[in-house]
C-alpha positions as CSV (number, residue, x, y, z in Angstrom):
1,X,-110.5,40.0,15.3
2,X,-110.4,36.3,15.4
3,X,-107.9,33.2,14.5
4,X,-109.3,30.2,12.6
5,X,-107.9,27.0,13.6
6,X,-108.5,23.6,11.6
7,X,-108.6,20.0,12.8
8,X,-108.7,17.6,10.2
9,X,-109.2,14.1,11.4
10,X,-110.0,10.5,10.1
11,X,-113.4,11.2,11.6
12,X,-114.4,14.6,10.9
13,X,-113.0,17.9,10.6
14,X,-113.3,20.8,12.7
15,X,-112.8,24.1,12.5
16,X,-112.7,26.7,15.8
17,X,-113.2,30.5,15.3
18,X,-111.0,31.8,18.4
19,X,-111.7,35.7,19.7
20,X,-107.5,36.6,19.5
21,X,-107.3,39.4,22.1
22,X,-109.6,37.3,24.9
23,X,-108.3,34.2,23.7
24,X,-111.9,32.5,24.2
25,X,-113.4,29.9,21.5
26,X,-116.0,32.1,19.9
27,X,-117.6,28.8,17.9
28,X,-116.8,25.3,16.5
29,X,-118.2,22.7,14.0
30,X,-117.0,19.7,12.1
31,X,-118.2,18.2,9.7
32,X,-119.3,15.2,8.5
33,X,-122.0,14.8,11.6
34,X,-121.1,11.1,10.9
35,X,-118.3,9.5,11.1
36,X,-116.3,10.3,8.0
37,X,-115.8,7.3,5.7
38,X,-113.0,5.2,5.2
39,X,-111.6,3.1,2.6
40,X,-110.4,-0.4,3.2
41,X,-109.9,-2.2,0.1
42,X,-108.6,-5.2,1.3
43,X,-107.9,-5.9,5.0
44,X,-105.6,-3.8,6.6
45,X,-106.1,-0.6,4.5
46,X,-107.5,2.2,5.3
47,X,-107.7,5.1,2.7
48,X,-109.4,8.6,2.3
49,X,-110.7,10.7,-0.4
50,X,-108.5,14.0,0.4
51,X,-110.9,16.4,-1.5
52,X,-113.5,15.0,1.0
53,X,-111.4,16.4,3.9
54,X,-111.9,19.9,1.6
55,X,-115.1,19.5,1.4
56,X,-116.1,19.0,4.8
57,X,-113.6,21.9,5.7
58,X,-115.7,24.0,3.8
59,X,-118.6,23.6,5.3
60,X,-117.1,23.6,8.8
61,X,-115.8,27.0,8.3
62,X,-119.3,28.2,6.6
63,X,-120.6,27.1,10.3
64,X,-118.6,29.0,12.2
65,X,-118.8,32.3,10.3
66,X,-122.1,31.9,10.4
67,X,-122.2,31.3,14.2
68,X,-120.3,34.5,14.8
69,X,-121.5,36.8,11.6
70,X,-117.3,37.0,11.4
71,X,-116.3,38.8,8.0
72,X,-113.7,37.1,6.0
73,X,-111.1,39.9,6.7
74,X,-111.9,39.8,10.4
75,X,-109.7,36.6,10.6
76,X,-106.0,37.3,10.9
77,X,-104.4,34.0,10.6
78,X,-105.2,30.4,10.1
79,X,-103.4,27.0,11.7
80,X,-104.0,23.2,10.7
81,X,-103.7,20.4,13.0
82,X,-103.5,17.0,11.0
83,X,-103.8,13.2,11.3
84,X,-100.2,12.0,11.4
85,X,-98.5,9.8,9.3
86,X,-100.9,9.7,5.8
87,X,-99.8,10.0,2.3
88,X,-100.9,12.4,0.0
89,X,-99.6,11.9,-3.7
90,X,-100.3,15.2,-6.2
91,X,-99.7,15.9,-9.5
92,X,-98.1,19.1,-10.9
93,X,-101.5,21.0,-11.3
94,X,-101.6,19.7,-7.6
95,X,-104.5,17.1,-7.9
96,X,-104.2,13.9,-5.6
97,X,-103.2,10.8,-7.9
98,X,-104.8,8.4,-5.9
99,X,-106.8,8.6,-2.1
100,X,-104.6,9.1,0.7
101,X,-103.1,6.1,2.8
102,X,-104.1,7.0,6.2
103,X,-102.2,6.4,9.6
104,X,-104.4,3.4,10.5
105,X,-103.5,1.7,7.0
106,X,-100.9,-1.2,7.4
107,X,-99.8,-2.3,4.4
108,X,-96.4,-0.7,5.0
109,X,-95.0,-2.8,7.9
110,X,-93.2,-5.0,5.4
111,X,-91.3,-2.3,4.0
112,X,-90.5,-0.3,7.3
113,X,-89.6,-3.2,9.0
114,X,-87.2,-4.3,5.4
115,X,-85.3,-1.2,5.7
116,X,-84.8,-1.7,9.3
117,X,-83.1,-4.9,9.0
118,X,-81.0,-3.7,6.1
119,X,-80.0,-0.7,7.1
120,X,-79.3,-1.7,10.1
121,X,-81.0,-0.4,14.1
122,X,-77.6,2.0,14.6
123,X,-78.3,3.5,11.6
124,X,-82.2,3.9,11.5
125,X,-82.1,5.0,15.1
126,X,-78.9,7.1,15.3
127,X,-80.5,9.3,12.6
128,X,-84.2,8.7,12.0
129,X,-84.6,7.8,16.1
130,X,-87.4,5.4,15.4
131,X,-87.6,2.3,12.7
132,X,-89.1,3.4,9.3
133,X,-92.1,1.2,10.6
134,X,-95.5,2.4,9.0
135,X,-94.8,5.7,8.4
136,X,-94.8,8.1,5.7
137,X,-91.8,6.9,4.1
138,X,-92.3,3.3,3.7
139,X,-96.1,3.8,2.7
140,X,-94.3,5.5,-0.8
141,X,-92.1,3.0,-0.8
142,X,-95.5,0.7,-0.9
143,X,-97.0,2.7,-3.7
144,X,-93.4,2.7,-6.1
145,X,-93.4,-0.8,-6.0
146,X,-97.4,-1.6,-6.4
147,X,-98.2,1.4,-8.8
148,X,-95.1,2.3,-10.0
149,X,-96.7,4.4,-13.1
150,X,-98.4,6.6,-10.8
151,X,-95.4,6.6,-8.9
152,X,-93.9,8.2,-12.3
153,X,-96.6,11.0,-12.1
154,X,-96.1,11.9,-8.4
155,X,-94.9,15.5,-8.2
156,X,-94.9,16.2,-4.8
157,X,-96.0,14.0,-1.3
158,X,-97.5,15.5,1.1
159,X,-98.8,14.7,4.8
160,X,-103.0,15.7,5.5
161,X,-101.9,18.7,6.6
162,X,-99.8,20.0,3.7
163,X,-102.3,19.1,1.8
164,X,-104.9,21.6,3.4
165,X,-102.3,24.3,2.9
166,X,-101.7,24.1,-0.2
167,X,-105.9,23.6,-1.2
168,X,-105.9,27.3,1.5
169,X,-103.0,28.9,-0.6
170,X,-101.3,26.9,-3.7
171,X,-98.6,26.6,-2.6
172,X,-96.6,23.1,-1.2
173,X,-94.7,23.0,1.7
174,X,-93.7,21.1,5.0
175,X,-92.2,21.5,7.9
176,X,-89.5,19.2,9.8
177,X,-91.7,18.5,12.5
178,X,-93.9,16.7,9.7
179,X,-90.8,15.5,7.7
180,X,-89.9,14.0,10.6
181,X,-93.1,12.0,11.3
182,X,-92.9,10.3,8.0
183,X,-89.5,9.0,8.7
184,X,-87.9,11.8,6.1
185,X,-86.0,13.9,8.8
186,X,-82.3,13.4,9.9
187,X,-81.9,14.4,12.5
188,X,-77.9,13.5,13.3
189,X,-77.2,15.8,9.4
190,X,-80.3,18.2,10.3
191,X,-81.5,17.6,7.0
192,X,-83.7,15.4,4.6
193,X,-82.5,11.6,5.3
194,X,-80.8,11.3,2.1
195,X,-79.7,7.4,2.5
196,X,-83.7,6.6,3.4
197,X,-84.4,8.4,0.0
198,X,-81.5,6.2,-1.5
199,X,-82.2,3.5,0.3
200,X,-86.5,3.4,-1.3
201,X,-85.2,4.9,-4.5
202,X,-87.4,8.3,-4.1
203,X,-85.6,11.4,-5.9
204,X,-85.5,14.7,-3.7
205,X,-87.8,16.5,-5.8
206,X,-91.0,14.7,-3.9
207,X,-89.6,16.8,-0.9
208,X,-92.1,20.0,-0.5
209,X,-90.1,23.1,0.5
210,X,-89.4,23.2,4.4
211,X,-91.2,26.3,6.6
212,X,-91.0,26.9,10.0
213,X,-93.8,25.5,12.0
214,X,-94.9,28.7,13.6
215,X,-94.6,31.2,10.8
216,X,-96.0,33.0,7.6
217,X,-95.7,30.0,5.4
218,X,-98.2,30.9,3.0
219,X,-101.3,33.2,2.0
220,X,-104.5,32.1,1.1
221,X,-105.2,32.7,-2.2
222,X,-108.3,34.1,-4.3
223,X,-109.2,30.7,-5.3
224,X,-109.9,29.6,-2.0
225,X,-111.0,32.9,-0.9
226,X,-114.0,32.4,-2.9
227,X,-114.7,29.1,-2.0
228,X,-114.8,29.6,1.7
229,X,-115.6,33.5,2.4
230,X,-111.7,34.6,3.9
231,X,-110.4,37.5,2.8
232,X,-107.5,36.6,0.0
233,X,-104.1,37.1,1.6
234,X,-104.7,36.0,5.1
235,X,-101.8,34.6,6.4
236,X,-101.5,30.3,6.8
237,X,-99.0,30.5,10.0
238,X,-98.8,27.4,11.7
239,X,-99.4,23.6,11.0
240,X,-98.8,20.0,13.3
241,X,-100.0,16.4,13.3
242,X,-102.7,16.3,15.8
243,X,-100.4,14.7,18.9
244,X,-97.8,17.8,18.9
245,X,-100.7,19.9,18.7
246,X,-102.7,18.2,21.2
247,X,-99.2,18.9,23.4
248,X,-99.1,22.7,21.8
249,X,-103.1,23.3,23.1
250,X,-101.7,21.8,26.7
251,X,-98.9,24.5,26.5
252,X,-96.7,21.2,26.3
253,X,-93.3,22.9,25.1
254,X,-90.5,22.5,28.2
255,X,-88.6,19.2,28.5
256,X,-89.9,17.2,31.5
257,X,-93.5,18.2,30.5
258,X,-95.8,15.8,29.2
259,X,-99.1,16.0,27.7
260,X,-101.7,12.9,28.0
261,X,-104.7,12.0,26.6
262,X,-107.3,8.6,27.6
263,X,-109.9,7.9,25.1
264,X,-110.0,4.8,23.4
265,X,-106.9,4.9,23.5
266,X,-104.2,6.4,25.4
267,X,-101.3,8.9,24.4
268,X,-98.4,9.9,26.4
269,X,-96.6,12.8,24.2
270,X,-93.5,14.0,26.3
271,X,-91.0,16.9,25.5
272,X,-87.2,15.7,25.3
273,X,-84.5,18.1,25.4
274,X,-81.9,15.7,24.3
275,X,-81.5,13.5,20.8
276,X,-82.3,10.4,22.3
277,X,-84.7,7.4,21.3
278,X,-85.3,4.0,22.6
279,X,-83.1,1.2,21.2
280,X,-86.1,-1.3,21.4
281,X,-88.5,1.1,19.4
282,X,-91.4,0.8,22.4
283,X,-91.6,4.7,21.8
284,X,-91.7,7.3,18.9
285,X,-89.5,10.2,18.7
286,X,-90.5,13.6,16.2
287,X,-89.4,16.8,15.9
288,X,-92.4,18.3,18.5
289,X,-93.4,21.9,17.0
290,X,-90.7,23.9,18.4
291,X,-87.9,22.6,17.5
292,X,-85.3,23.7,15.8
293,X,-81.3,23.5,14.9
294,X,-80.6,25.8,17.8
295,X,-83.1,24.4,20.2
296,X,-83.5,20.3,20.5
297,X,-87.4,19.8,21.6
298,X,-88.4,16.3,20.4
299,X,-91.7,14.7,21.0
300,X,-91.6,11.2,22.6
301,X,-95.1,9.6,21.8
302,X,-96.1,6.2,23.5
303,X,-99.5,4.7,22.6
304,X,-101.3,2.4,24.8
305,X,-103.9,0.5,22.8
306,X,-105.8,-0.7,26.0
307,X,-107.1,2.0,28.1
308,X,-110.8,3.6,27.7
309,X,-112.0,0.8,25.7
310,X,-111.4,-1.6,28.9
311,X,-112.9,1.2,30.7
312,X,-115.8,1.1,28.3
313,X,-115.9,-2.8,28.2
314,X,-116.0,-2.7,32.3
315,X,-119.1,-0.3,32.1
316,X,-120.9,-2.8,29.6
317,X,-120.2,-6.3,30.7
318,X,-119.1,-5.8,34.6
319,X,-120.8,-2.8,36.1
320,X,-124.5,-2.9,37.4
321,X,-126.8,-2.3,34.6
322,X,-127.6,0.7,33.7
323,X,-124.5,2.7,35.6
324,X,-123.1,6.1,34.8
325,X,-119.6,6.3,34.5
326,X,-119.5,9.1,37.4
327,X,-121.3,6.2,39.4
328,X,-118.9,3.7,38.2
329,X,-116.2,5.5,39.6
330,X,-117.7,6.1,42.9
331,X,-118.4,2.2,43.2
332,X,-114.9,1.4,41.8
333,X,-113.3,3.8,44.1
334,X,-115.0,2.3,47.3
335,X,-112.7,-0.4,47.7
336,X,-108.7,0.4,48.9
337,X,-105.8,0.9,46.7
338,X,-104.5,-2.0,45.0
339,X,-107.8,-3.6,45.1
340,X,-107.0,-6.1,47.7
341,X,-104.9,-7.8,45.5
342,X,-106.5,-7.4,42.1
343,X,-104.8,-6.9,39.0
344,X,-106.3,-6.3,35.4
345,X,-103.8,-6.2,32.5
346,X,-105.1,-3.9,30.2
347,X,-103.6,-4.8,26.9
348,X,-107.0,-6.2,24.9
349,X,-106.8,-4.2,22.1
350,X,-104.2,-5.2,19.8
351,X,-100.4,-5.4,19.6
352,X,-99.1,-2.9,22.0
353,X,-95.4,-1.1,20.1
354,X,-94.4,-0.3,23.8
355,X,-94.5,-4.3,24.4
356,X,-92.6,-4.6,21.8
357,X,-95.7,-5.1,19.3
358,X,-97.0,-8.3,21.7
359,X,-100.2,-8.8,21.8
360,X,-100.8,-10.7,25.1
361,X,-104.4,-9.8,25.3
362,X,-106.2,-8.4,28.7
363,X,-106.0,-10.9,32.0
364,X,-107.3,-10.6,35.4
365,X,-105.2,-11.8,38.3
366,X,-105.4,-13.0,41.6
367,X,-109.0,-13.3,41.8
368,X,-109.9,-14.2,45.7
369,X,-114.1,-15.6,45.6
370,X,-114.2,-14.9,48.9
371,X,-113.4,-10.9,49.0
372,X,-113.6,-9.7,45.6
373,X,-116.5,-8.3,44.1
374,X,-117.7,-6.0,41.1
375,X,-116.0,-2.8,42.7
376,X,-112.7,-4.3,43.0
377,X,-112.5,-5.4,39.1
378,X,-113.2,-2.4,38.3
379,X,-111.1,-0.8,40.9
380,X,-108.3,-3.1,39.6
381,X,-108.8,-2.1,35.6
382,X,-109.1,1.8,36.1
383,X,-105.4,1.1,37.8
384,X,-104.5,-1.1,35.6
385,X,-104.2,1.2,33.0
386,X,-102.8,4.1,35.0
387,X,-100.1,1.6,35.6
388,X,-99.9,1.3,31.6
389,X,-99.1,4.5,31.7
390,X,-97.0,4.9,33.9
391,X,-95.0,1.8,32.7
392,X,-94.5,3.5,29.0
393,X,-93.2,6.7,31.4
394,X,-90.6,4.4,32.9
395,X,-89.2,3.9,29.1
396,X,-89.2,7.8,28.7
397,X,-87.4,8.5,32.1
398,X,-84.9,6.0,30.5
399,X,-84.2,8.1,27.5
400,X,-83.4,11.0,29.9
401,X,-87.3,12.6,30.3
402,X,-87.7,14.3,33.8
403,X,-91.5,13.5,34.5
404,X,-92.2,17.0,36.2
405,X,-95.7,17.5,35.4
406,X,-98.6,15.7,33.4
407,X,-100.6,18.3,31.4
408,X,-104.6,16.4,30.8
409,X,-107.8,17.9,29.1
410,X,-110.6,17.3,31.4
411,X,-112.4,14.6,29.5
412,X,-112.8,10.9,29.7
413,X,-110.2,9.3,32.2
414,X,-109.1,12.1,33.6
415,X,-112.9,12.5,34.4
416,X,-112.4,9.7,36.8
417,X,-110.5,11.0,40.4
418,X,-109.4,7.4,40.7
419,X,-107.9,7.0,37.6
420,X,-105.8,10.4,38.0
421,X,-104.9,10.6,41.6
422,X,-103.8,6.8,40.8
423,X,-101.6,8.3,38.1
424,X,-100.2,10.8,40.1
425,X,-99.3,8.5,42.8
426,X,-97.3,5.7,41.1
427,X,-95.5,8.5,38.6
428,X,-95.2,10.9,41.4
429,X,-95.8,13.6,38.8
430,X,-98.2,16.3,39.4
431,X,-101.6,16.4,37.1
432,X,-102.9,19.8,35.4
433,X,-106.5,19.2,34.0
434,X,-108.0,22.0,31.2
435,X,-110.1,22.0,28.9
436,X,-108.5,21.7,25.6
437,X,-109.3,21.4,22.0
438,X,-107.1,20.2,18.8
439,X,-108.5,23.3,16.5
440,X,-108.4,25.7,19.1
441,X,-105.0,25.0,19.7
442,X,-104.2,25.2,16.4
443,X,-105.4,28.7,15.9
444,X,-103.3,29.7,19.2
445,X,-100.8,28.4,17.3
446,X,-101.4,30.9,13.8
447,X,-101.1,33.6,16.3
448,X,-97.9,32.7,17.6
449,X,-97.1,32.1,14.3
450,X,-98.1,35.1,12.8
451,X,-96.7,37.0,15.7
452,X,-99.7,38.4,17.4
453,X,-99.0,36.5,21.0
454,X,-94.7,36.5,21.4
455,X,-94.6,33.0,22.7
456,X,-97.0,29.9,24.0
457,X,-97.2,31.1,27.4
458,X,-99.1,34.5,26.5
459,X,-101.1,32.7,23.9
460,X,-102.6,29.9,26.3
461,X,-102.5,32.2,29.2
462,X,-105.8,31.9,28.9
463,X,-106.4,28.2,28.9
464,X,-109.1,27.0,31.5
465,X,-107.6,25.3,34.5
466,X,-109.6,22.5,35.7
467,X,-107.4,21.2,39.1
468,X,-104.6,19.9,40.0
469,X,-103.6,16.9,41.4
470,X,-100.9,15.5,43.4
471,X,-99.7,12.4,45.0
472,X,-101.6,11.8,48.4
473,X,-100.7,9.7,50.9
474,X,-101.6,6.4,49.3
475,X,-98.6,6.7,47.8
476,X,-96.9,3.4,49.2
477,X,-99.5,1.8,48.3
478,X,-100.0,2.1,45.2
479,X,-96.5,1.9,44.1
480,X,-97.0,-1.5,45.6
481,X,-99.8,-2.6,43.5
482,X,-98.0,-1.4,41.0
483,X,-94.9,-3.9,41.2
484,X,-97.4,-6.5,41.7
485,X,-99.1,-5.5,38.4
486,X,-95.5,-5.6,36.2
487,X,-94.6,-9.1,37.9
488,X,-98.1,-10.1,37.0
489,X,-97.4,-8.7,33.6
490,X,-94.5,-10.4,32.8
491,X,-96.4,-13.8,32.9
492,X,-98.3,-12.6,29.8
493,X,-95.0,-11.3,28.1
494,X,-92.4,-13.1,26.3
């Protein structure tokens, strides 16, 4: 018997075919094989096609049947994972009214940043825990004011994911996890934010019905049956944006633990066990996917825009040509902690939310001709980065996070020993490293969901366990480096 677990992302979506007694991935595609189109109107939009995200689904899931020779009834339970923060606008017959606006789309930032200032910070945060910002919320408030006669026709809004769901079952619902990404969630009443909804003019009804996150929420239905090959009735028993899920395939759930991530970007998604936010808004607070009235679990998220893509700038412009990356990090990693005075400032990539949204740009600093050479730069931006991280961890310890243990999959950074033992050492936090996977964790999370494994501990006992690692002796050292790196920082800062 097998769980199905979709990812569906800006750039593809993927669907895993998980073996539920062994707990093994028994295959995975995604579709498109490029990357997946998207929309930019004018500059600073970014919109998708949802029925392309259906289409695409499709033929991910013909893949993996057809990998395994899996019969339709063979599968007992599907979950989603989902790109956060999008806006999906349907009709009463359920058909989108326009293409979605996608998380990367920033035509909102007026609005969200409006409300803030009218509402007022001890209002926004007290309830909401973040600004309105660019989320869900203020992306409809975009769309009432722009196309207000679609706005007219709008029956329900959903997020990606709700979407899926209701394409997998007709029928439309949401969780507060999700409410809560899109700035609908209060969390001080523990219901709908009714003075957001005043505040943009939206009526209640646009609210889908609110599900659990890990339970029978729906049933496929014959429609979709048909379409894809399941069996009709198959139960639809989990759903999450892709960073609590990316936390939920880590086995992220316990306050203190935190679940990371360094590709292009890098995520820090944390696990709070306290209503709490940051008063300066460096940091995002949701509901993470097992929360509930009775149990406060919230999901801090801090996004560094800087970290791989200086990694992957290094290897192009300042490494010997034709390097590996394993070879990078062996030269990088020949020189001593701290890189003999070296520091790189990561931040090239945009306005960083946990400088406040500065964008000071990437800087090198204390460049010595006489001792430094390739190795040390990039030495100096492989810790320069760990120390980005660990700076956005210094803003979650102050909202009451105990940093206990950093929960990795074994890809990109935390490929480099450099780059995690230097994380370990200047958070004094301990690394696990695993190999992970957004739609595998999602269909772990359909069986907890459709209770098949009692909890996340038996359904990820099986997750592969890569190492561990813990601070060393350089300790000192880099913590040192590291104080050099924020004075250095604050030269670039305002």
């Amino acid at each position: 018997m097998f769980l199905l677990g979709y990812d569906i992302g800006s750039s593809s979506v993927k669907a895993s075919l998980v073996n539920a007694k062994t707990g093994a991935c028994a295959a995975s595609a995604f579709f498109p094989k490029h990357e997946a189109p998207i929309k930019a109107v004018k500059a600073g939009w970014a919109e998708q096609d949802p029925e392309m995200w259906w289409e695409n689904l499709k033929l991910a899931t013909a893949a993996v049947m057809e990998q395994t020779g899996a019969k339709g009834e063979e599968i007992e339970a599907i979950g989603i994972s989902y790109q956060m923060h999008g806006l999906v606008c349907v009709d009463k017959e359920g058909k989108p009214l326009r293409d979605a606006i996608i998380w990367c789309d920033s035509r909102a930032v007026p609005y969200g940043n409006k409300a803030f200032a009218d509402l007022g910070a001890d209002q926004c945060l007290g309830h909401l825990l973040n600004s309105p910002g660019n989320f869900t919320a203020s992306k409809l408030a975009w769309v009432k004011e722009n196309e207000p006669e679609l706005f007219k026709q709008i029956y329900k809004i959903m997020l990606p994911g709700d979407y899926i769901a209701m394409k997998l079952s007709g029928a439309i619902h949401t969780t507060v996890s999700g409410l809560s990404e899109g700035m609908f969630w209060d969390f001080k009443e523990n219901q709908v934010a009714q003075f957001l909804m005043d505040y943009y003019g939206f009526p209640m009804s646009l609210i889908a019905d609110i599900v659990p996150t890990f339970s029978i929420q729906s049933r496929v239905n014959a429609a979709a049956a048909a379409e894809l090959g399941l069996a009709e009735g198959t139960p639809i028993s989990y759903r999450g944006g892709d960073q609590p899920n990316n936390a939920l395939s880590l086995n992220v759930m316990k306050p203190g633990e935190l679940a990371t991530t360094g590709g292009t970007s890098g995520v820090v998604y944390g696990v709070l066990g306290e209503v709490n936010y940051d008063k300066l808004s460096r940091v995002n607070t949701f509901a993470h996917v097992n929360h509930s009235a009775d149990q406060t679990r919230l999901g801090v998220l801090l996004c560094i825009n800087g970290t791989g893509i200086l990694n992957a700038w290094m290897k192009r412009t300042v490494a010997p040509e034709g390097i590996s990356y394993s070879e990078m990090n062996e030269l990088a990693a020949s020189v001593p902690v701290g890189a003999e005075g070296l520091s790189v400032i990561p931040f090239g990539n945009g306005a960083e939310r946990v400088l406040q949204n500065q964008d000071p740009g990437a800087s090198v600093h204390g460049i010595n001709f006489n001792i430094h050479t390739k190795a040390h730069v990039l030495r100096a931006a492989q810790e320069g980065i760990a120390f980005s991280f660990a700076y956005g961890m210094e803003i979650m310890a102050q909202m009451g996070m105990e940093i206990q243990t950093i929960k990795a999959g074994y890809a990109n950074l935390f490929l480099s020993p450099l780059f995690r033992q230097t994380l370990a050492n200047v958070t004094g936090a301990t690394i696990e490293l695993y190999d992970t996977d957004g739609s595998v964790g999602a269909a772990k999370g359909a069986g907890i969901g459709a209770g098949i494994y009692k909890d996340s501990d038996e359904a990820f006992a099986t997750l592969q366990h890569h190492g561990t690692v813990r601070p060393e002796a350089e300790v000192s050292a880099c913590k040192a480096a590291y104080e050099l790196w924020k004075e250095r920082l604050t030269i670039n800062i305002k």
